[in-house]
BALOBA-1460 file (C-alpha; in Angstrom, 3 decimals):
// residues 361
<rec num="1" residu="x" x="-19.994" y="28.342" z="-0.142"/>
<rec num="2" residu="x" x="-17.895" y="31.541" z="0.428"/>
<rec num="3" residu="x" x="-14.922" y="32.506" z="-1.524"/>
<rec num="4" residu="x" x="-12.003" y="30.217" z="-0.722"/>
<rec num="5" residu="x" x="-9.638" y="33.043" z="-0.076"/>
<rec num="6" residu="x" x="-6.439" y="31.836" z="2.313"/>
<rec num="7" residu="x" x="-7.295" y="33.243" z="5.861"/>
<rec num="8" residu="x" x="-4.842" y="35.575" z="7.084"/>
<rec num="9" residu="x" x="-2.360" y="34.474" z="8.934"/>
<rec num="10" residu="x" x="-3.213" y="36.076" z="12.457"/>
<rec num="11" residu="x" x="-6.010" y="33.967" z="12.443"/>
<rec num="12" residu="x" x="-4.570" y="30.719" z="12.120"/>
<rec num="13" residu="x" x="-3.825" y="28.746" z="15.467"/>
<rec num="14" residu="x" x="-0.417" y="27.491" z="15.793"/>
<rec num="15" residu="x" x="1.199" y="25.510" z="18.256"/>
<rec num="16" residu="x" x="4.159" y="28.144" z="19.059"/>
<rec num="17" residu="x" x="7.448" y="27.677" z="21.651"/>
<rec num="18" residu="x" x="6.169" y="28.430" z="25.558"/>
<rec num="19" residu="x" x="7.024" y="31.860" z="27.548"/>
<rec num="20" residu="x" x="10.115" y="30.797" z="29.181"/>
<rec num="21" residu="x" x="9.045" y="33.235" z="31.906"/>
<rec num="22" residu="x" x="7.209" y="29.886" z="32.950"/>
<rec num="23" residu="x" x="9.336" y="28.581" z="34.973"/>
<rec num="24" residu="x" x="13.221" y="28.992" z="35.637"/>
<rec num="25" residu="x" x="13.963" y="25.475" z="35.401"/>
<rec num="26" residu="x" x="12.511" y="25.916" z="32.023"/>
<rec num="27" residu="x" x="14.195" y="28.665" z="31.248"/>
<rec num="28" residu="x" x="17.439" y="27.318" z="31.824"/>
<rec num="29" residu="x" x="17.154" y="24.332" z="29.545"/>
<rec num="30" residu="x" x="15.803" y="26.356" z="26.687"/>
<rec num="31" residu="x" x="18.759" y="28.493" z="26.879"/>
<rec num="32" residu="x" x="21.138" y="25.038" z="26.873"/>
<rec num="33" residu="x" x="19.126" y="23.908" z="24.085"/>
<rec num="34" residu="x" x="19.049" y="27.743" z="22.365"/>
<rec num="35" residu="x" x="22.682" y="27.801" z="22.822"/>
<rec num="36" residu="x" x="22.995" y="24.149" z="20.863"/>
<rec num="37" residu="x" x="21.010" y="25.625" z="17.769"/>
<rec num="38" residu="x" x="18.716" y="23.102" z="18.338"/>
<rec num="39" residu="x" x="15.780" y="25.637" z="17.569"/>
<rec num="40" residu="x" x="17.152" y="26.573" z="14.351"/>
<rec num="41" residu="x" x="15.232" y="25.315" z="11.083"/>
<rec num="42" residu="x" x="16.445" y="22.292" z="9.118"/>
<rec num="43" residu="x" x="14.771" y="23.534" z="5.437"/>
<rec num="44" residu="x" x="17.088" y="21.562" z="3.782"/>
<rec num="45" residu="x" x="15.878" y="18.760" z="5.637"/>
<rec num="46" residu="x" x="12.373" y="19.255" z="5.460"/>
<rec num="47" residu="x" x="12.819" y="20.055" z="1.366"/>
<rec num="48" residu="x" x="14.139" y="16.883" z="1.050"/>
<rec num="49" residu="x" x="11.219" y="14.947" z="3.436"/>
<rec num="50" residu="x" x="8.422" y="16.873" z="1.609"/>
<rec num="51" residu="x" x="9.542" y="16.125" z="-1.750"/>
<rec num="52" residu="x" x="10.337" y="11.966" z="-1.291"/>
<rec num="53" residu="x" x="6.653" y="11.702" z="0.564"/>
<rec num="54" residu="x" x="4.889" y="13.715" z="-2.086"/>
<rec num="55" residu="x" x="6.719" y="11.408" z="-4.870"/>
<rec num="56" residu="x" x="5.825" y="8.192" z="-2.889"/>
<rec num="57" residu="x" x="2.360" y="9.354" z="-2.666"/>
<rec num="58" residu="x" x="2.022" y="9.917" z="-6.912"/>
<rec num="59" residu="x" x="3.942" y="6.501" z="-6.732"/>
<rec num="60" residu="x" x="1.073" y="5.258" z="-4.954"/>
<rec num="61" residu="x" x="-1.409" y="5.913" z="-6.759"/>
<rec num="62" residu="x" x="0.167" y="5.780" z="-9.907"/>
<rec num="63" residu="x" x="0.720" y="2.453" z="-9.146"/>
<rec num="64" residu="x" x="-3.024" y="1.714" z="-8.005"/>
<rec num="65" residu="x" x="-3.893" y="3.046" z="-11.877"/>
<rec num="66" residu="x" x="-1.235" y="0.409" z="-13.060"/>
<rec num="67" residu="x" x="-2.472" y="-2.858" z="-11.315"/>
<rec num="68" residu="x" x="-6.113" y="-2.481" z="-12.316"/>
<rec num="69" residu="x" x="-8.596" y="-4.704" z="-11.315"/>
<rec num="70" residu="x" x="-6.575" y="-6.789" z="-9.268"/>
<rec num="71" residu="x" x="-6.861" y="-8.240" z="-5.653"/>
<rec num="72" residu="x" x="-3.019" y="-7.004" z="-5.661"/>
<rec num="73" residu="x" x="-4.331" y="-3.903" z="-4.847"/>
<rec num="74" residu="x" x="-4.303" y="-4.378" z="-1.374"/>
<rec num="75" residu="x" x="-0.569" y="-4.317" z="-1.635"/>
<rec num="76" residu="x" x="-1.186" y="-0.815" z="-2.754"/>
<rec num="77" residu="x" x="-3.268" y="-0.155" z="0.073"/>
<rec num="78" residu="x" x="-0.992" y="-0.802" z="2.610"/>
<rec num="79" residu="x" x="1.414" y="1.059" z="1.167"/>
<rec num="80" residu="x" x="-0.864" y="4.292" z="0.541"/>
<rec num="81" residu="x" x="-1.774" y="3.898" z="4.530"/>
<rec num="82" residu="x" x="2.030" y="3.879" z="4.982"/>
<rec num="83" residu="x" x="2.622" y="7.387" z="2.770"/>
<rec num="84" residu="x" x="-0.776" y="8.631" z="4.683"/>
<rec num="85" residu="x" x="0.227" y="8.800" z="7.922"/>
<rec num="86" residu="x" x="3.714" y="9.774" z="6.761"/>
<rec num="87" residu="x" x="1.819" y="12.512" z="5.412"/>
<rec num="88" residu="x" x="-0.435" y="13.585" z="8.588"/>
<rec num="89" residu="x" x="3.440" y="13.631" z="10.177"/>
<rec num="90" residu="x" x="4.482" y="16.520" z="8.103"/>
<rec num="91" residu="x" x="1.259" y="18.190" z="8.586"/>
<rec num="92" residu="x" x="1.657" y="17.773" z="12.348"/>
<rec num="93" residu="x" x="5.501" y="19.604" z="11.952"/>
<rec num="94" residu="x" x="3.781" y="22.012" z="10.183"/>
<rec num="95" residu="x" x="0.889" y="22.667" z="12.930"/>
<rec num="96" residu="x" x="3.987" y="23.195" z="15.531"/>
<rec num="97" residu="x" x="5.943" y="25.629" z="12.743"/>
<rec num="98" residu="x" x="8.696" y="23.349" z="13.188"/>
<rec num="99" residu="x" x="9.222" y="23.751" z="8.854"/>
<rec num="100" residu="x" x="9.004" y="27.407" z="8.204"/>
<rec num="101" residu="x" x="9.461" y="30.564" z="10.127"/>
<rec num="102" residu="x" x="6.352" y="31.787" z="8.274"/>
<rec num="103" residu="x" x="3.140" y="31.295" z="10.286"/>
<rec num="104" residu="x" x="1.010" y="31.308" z="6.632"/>
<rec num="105" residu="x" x="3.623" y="29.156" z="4.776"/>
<rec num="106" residu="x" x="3.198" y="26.794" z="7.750"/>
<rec num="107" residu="x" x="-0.604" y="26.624" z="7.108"/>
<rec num="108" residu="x" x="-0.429" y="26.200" z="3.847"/>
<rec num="109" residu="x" x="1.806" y="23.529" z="3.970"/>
<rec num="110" residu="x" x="-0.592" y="22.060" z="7.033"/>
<rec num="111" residu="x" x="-4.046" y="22.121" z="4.889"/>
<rec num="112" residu="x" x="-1.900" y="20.465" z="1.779"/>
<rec num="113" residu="x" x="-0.795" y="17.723" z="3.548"/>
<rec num="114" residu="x" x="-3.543" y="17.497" z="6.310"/>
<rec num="115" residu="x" x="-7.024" y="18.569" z="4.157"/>
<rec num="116" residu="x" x="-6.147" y="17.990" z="0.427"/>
<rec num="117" residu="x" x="-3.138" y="15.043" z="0.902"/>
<rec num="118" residu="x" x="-5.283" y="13.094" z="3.379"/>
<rec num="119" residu="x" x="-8.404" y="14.308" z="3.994"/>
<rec num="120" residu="x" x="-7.838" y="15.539" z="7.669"/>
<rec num="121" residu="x" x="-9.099" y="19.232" z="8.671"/>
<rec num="122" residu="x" x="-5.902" y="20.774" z="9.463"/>
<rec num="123" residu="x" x="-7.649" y="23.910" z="11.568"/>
<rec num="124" residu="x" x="-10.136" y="21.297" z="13.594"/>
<rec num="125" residu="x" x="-6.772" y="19.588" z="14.809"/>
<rec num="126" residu="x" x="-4.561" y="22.692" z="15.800"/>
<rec num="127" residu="x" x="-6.905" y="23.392" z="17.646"/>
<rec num="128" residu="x" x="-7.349" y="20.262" z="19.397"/>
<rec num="129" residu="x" x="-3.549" y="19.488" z="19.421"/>
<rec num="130" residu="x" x="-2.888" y="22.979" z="20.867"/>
<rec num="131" residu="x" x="-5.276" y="22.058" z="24.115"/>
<rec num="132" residu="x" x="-3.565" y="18.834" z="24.565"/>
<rec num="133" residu="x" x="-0.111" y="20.479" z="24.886"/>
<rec num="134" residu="x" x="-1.255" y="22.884" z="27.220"/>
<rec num="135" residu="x" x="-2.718" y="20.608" z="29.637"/>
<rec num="136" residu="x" x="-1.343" y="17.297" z="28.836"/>
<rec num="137" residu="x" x="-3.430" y="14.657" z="30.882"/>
<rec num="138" residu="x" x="-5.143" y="16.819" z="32.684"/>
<rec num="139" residu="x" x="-8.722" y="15.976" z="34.037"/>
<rec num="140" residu="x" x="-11.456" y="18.163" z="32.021"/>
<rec num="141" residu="x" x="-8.456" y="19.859" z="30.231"/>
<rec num="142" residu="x" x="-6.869" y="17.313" z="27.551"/>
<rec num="143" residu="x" x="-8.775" y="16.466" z="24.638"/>
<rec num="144" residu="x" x="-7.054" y="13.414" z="24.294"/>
<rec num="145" residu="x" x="-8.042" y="11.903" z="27.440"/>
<rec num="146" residu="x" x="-11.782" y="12.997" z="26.924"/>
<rec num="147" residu="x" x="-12.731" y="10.334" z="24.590"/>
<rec num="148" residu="x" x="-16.170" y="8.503" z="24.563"/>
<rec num="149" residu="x" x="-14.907" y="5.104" z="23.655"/>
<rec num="150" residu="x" x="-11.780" y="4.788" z="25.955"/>
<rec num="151" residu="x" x="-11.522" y="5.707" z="29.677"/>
<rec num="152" residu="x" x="-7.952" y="6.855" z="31.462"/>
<rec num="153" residu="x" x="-9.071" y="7.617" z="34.808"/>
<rec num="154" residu="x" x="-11.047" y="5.832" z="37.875"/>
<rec num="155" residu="x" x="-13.903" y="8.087" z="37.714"/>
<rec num="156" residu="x" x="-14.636" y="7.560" z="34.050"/>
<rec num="157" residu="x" x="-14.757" y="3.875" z="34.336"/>
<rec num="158" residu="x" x="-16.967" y="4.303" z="37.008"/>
<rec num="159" residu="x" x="-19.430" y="6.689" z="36.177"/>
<rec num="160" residu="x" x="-19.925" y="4.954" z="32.915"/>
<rec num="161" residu="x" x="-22.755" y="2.776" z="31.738"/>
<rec num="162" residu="x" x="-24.549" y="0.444" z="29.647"/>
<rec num="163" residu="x" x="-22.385" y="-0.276" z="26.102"/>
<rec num="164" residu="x" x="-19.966" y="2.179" z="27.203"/>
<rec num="165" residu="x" x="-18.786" y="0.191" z="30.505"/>
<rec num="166" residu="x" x="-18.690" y="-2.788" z="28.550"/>
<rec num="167" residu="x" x="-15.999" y="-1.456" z="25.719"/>
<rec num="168" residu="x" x="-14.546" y="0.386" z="29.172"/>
<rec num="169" residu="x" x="-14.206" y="-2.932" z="30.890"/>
<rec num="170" residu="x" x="-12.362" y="-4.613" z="27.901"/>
<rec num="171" residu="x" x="-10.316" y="-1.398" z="26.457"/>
<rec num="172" residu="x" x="-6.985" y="-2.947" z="26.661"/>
<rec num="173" residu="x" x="-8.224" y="-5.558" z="24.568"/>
<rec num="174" residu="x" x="-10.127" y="-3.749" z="22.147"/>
<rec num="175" residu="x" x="-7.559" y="-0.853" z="21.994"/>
<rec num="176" residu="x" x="-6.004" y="-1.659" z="18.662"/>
<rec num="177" residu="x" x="-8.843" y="-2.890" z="16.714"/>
<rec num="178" residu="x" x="-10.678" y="0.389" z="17.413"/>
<rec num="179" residu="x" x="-7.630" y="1.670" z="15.898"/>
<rec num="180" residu="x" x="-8.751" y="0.546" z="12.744"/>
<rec num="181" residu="x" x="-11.784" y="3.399" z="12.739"/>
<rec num="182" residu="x" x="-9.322" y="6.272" z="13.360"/>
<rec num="183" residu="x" x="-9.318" y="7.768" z="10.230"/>
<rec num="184" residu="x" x="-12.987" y="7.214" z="9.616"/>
<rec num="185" residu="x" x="-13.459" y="8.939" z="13.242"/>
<rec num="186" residu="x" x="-10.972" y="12.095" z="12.083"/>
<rec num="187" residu="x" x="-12.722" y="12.610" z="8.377"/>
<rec num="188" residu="x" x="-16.127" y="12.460" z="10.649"/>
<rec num="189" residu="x" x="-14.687" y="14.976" z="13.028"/>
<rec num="190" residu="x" x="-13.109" y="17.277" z="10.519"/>
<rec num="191" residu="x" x="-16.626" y="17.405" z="7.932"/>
<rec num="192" residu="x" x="-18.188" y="18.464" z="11.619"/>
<rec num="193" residu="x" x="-15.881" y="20.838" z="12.837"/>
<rec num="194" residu="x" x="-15.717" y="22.885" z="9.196"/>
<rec num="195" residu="x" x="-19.856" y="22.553" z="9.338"/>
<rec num="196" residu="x" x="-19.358" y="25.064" z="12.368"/>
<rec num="197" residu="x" x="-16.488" y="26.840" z="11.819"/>
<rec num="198" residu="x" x="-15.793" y="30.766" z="10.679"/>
<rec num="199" residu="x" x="-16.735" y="30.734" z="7.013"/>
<rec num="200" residu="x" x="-13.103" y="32.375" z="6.109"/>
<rec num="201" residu="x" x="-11.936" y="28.954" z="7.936"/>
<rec num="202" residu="x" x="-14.285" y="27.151" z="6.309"/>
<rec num="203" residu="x" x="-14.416" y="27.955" z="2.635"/>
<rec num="204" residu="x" x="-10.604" y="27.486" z="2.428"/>
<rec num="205" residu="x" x="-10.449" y="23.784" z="4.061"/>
<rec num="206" residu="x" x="-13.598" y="22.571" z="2.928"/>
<rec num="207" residu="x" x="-12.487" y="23.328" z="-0.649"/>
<rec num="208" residu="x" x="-9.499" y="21.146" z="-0.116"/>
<rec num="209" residu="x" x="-10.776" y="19.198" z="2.197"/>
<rec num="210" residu="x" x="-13.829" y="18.255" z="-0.453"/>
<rec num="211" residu="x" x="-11.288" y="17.732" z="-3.564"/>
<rec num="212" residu="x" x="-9.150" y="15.197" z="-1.129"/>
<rec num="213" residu="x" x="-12.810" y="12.768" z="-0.786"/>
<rec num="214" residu="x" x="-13.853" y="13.561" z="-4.649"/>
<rec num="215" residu="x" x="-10.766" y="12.012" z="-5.828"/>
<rec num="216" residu="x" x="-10.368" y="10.063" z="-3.280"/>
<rec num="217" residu="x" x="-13.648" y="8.222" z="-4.160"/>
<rec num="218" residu="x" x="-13.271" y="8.933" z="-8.009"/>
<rec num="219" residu="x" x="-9.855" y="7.177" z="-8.536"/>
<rec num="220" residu="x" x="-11.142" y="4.379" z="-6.821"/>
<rec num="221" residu="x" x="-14.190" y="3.657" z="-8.275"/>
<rec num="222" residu="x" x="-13.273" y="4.578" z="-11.750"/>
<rec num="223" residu="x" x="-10.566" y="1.685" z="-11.400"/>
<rec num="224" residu="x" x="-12.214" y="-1.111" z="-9.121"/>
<rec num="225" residu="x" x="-15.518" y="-2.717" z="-9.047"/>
<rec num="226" residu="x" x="-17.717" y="-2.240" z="-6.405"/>
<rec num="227" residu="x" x="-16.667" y="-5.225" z="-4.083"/>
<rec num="228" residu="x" x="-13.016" y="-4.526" z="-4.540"/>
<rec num="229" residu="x" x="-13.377" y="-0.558" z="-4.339"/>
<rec num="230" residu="x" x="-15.250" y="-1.057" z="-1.120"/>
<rec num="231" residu="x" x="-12.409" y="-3.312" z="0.139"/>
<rec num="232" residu="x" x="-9.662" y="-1.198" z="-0.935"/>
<rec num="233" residu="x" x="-11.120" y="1.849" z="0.726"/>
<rec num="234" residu="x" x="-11.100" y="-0.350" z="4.518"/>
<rec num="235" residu="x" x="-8.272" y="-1.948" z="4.372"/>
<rec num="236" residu="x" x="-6.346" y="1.783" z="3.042"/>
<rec num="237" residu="x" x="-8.237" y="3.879" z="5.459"/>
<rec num="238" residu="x" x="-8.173" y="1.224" z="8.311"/>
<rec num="239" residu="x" x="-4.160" y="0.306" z="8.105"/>
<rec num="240" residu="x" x="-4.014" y="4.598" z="8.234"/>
<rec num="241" residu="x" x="-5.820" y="4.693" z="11.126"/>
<rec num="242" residu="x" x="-4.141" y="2.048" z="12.827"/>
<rec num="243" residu="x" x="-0.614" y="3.308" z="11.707"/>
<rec num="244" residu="x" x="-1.218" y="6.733" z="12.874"/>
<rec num="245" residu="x" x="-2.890" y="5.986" z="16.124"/>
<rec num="246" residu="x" x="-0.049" y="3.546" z="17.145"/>
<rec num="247" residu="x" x="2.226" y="6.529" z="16.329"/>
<rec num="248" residu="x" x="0.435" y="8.670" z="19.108"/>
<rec num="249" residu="x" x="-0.371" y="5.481" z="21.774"/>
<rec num="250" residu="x" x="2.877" y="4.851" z="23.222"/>
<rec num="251" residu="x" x="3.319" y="9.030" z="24.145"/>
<rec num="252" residu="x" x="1.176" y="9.407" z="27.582"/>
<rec num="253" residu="x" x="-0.973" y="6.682" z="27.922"/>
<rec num="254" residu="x" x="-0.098" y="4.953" z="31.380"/>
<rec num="255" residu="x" x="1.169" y="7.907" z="32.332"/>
<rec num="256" residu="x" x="0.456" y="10.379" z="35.188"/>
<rec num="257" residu="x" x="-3.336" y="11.789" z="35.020"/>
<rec num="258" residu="x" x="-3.153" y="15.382" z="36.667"/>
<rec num="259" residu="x" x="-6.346" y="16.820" z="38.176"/>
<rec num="260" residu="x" x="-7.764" y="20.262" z="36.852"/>
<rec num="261" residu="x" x="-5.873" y="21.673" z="39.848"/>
<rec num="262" residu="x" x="-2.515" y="20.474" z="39.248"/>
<rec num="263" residu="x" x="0.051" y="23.940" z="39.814"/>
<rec num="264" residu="x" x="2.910" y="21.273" z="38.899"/>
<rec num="265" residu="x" x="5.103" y="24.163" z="36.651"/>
<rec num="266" residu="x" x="5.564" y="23.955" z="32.904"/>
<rec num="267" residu="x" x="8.551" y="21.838" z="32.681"/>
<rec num="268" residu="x" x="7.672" y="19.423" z="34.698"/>
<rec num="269" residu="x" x="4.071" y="18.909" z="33.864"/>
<rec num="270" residu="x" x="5.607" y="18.202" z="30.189"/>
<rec num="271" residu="x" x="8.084" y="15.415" z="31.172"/>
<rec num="272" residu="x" x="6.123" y="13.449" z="33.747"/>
<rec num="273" residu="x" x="3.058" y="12.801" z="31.547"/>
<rec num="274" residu="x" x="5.449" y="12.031" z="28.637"/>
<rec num="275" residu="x" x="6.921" y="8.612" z="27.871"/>
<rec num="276" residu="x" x="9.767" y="8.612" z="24.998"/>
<rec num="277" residu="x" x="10.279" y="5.579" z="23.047"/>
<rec num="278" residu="x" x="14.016" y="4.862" z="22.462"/>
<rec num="279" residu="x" x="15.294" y="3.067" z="19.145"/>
<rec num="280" residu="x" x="17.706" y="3.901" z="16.371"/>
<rec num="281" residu="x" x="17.235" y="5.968" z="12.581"/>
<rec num="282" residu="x" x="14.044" y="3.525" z="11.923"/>
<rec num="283" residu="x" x="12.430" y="3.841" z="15.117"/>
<rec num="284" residu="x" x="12.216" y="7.770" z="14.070"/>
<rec num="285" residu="x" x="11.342" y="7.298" z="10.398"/>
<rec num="286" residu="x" x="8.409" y="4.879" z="11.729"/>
<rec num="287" residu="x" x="7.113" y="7.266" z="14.719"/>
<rec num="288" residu="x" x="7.872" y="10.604" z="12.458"/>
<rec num="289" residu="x" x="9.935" y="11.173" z="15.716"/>
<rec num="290" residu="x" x="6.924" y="11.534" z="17.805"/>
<rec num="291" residu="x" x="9.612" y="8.690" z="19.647"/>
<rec num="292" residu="x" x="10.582" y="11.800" z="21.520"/>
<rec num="293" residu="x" x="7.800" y="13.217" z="23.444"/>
<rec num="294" residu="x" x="9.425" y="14.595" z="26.025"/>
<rec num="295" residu="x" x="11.321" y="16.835" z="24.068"/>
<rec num="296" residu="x" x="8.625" y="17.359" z="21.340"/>
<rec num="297" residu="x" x="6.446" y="18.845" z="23.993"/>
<rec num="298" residu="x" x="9.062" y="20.593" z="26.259"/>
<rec num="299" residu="x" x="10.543" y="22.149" z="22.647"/>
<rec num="300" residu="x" x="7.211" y="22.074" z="20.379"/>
<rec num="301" residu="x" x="8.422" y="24.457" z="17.700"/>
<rec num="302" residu="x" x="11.948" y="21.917" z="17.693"/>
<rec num="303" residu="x" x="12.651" y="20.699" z="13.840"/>
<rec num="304" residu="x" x="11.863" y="17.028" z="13.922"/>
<rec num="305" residu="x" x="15.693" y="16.222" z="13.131"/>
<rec num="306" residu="x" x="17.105" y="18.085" z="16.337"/>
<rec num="307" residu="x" x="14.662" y="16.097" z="18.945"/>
<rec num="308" residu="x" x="17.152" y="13.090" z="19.060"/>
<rec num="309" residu="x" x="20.111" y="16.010" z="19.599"/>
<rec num="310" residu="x" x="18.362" y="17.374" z="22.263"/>
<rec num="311" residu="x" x="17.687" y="14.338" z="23.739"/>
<rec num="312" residu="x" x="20.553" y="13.338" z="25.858"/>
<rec num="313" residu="x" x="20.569" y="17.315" z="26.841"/>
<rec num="314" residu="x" x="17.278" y="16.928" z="28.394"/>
<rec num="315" residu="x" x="18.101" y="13.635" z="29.845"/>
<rec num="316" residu="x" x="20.842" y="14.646" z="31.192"/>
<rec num="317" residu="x" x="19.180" y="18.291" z="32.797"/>
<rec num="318" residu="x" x="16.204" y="16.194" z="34.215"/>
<rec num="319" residu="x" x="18.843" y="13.985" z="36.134"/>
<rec num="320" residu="x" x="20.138" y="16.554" z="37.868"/>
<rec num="321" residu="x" x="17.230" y="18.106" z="39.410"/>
<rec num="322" residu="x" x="15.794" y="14.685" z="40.263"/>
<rec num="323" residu="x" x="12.835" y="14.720" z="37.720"/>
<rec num="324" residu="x" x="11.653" y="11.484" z="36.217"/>
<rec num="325" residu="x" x="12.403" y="11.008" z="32.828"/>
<rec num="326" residu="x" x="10.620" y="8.003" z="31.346"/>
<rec num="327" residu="x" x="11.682" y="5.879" z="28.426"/>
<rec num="328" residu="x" x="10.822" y="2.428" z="26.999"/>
<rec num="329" residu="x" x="11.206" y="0.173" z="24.541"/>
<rec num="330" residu="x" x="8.846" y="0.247" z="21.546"/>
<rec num="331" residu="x" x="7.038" y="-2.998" z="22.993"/>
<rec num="332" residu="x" x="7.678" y="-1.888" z="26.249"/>
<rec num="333" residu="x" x="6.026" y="1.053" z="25.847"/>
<rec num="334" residu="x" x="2.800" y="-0.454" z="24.473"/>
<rec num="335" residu="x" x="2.868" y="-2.701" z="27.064"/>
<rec num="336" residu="x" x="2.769" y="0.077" z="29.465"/>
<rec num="337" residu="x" x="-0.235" y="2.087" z="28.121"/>
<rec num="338" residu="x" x="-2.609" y="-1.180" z="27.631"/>
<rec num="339" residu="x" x="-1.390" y="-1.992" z="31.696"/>
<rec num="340" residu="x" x="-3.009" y="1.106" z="32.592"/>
<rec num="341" residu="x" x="-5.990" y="0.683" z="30.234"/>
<rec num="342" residu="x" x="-6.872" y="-2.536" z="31.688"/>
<rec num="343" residu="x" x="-6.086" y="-1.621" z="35.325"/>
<rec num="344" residu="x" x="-9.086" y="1.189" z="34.342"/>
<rec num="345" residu="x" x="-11.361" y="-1.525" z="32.574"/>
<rec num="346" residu="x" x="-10.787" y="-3.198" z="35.885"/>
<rec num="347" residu="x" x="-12.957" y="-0.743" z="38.118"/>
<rec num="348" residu="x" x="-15.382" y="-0.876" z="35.730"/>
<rec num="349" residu="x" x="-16.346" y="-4.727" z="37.436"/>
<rec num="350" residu="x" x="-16.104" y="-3.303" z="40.712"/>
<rec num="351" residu="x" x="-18.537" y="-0.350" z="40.212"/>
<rec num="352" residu="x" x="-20.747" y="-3.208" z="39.093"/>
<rec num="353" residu="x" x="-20.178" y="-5.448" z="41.635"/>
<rec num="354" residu="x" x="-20.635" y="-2.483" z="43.878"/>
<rec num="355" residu="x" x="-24.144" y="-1.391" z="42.276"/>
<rec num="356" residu="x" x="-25.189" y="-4.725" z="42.355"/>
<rec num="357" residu="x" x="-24.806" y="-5.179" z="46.465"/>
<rec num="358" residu="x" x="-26.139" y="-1.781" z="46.668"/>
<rec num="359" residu="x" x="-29.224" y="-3.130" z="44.869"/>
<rec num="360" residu="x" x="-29.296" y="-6.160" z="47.373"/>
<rec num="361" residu="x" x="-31.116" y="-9.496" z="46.914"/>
């Protein structure tokens, strides 16, 4: 392995506010929203957030020490999922510099929370996350609608076969149990992606990203026997996944899909494949105020405090150009995005029923 020396900042990929030369419907809102100090950081705020999640997280496991061998300790584990994903939502303000002005303090705030707190390559999903807020839904642009186990558009569902049709044809259904293998599917991803990255990249997070697994693992099995270890480990890591995937589901799914050669311009390519989810102080503790896409992604570099200020602004500006601006209930909003996923499963029968009179008697 190569020295684990920090890469330099101009390296790192960060998820940075647009050109406003975009568009000029753009660049008047950003200039409302500049003029609000809405853009401004909140490092009292996110003093205060770091600190009570890193103190829950020593609570955690302090308290997994504590209760021993014990079937109790799934108690433990569903509160360590809890802290987790709280966790990943930090990392994910840090990935858009929303905590620090400092593009190196951001990152190494990122690979604490992301590669050592939770075992999540914090460069592998920059990356990613960057391509989805370029293109957001976007045919053959969007990495989050490219996904091998859940289809989004017509032609996917219909161009697939075999086992993949079948989970295709009953998404909507299986959509939250597959949940449960999200984390799995991003410590899989992130081992892969720092097996082929830069080896300045890679020394760093794999260092961090290895000590997050060792004691991981160690903790655990040092405490519980093998049965309960094992149990511990899927009910914490599945109740992560399933926490932090629900906190992404509700933002585009059932939303417009653009083709590759959409020219719709920046601001309104953000807010019609968006979907906010309204709801009081909880609703934004629970969503790590991800409950605000549409301004999240319009403003990505926003502190997460200042999305629900700049909420009614935006509302309000997309009114009076005529531009949808979508928002639903929490359950209403699930609702929505497992519609569209089984209105996709759906043409999944029809390309077989189709095959299958092509085929003939």
């Amino acid at each position: 392995m190569h020295g684990a020396s920090t890469p330099s900042a101009s390296q790192q990929p960060v998820i940075t506010q647009p050109d406003p030369a975009r568009g000029t419907e753009y660049a008047a809102l950003l200039r409302q929203v500049r003029q609000a100090g809405l853009l401004e950081r909140r490092h009292r705020y996110y003093a205060w957030k770091i600190t009570i999640t890193g103190l829950l997280l020593a609570a955690g496991w302090a308290a997994f020490v504590l209760v021993g061998n014990s079937w109790w300790q799934l108690a433990v584990a569903v509160f360590l999922a809890v802290v987790f994903t709280q966790m990943g939502f930090i990392g994910h303000d840090a990935g858009h510099r929303q905590i620090l002005g400092s593009r190196r303090g951001n990152y190494v705030l990122g690979v604490l929370h992301g590669n050592l707190g939770i075992g999540l390559s914090y460069g592998w999903w920059v990356s990613k996350h960057n391509r989805h807020h370029a293109h957001p839904n976007t045919e053959g642009a969007d990495p989050d609608i490219m996904l091998s186990v859940v289809a989004f558009t017509a032609a996917q569902a219909r161009l697939s076969k075999g086992v993949t049709r079948l989970i295709f044809r009953y998404q909507a259904y299986l959509f939250f149990p597959m949940l449960l293998l999200e984390a799995i599917s991003i410590h899989i991803a992130s081992i892969r992606a720092l097996a082929t990255r830069a080896p300045r990249h890679r020394a760093w997070e794999a260092a961090l990203l290895g000590s997050h697994l060792a004691g991981y693992l160690t903790v655990i099995l040092l405490v519980l026997p093998p049965v309960k270890a094992a149990t511990f480990i899927l009910a914490q890591q599945g109740l992560f996944g399933l926490y932090l995937g629900c906190s992404f589901a509700p933002n585009h799914k059932g939303m417009p899909i653009l083709s590759a050669a959409d020219g719709t311009g920046y601001l309104r390519r953000q807010v019609l494949t968006s979907r906010n989810v309204h709801g009081g102080w909880l609703t934004d503790l629970v969503f790590g105020g991800l409950n605000y896409q549409i301004e999240h992604h319009l403003f990505p570099s926003m502190p997460r405090p200042n999305l629900r200020r700049s909420q009614a602004l935006t509302a309000a500006f997309c009114q009076q150009r005529d531009i949808p601006y979508c928002q639903a209930s929490v359950a209403g909003s699930y609702a929505q995005a497992l519609r569209h996923l089984n209105a996709v499963g759906r043409l999944t029968r029809l390309a077989t029923e189709a095959g299958s009179a092509a085929i003939g008697p």
